[in-house]
N, C-alpha and C positions, 0 to 999 in steps of 0.2 A: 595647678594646671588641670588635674583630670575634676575636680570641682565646679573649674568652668567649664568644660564640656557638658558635666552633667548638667548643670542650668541653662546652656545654650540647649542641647536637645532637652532640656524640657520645656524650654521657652517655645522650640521649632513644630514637637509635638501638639504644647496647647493650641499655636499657633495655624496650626491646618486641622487641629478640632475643630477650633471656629470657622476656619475656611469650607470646610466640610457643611459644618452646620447651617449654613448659608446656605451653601447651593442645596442641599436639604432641602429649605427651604423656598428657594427660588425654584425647584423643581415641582414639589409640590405644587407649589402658583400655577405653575404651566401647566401639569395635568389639569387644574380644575378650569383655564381656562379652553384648555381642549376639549374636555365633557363639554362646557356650555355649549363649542362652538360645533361639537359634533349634534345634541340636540338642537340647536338654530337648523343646522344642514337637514334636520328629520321631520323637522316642522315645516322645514321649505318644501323639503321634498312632498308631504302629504298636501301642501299647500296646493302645489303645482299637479300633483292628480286629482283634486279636488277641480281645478280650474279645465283641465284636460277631461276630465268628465262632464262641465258644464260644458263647454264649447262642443264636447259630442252632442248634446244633449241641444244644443242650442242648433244647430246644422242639419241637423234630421232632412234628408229631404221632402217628407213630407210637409213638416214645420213651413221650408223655406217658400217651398210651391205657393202656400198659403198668404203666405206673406207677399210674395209675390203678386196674387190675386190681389189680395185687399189694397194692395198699392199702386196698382198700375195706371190709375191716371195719376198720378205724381211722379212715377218712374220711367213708365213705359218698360216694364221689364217685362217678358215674356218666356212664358213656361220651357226648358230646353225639352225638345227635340230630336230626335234620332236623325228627321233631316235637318235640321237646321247645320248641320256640321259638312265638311267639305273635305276634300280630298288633297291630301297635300301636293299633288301632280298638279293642282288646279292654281296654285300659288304665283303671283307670277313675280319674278323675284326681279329687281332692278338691273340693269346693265351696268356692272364698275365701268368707271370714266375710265379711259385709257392715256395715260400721258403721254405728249410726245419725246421725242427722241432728241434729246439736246447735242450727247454727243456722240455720234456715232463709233464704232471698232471697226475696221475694216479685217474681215480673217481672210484667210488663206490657206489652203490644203497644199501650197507648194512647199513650206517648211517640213511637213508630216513626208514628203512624199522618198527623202533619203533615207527612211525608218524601215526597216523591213517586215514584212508582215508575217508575225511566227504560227499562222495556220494556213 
């Protein structure tokens, strides 16, 4: 009897070597999949300052003004202005519709009026 014991825990033993050694292995896997995807994330990221510097670079207002000129008979864009802009008090904003009244409440203050008034 204590003979099989011994071969059963040593069978139980080898038996979560190997289970062991696996996920070992399936662990490993996973960090090198996380390096890669943390380098994708760093090359995105320099990507996108890369792009965020062109598009400063591209925006300039002087650049735009330019462009602006060279194009205005095809766009009719015109240079901004300090007046060109308006005052938001100048706005004139639409009137909401007002719905009518389908069903009317009738109230009354003679219900309230048996309530005492505690000031």
């Amino acid at each position: 009897m204590r003979g099989v014991l011994f071969v059963m825990a040593a069978l139980a033993v080898m038996g979560l070597a190997f289970w062991a050694y696996q996920e070992n292995y399936k662990t490993q896997e996973a960090i090198r999949e996380v390096r890669g995807l943390h380098a994708q994330i760093g090359s995105a990221h320099e990507r996108l300052g890369m792009l965020r510097a062109e598009w400063a670079y591209l925006n300039r207002p002087d650049r735009l003004a330019d462009l602006a000129e060279l194009n205005f008979d095809r766009l009719g864009l015109l240079p901004l202005m300090p007046d060109a802009f308006g005052a938001v008090d100048q706005i004139i904003y639409p009137i909401p519709p007002i719905s009518p009244i389908i069903n009317p409440i009738e109230l009354s203050s003679d219900a309230f009026a048996d309530i005492e008034d505690p000031l």
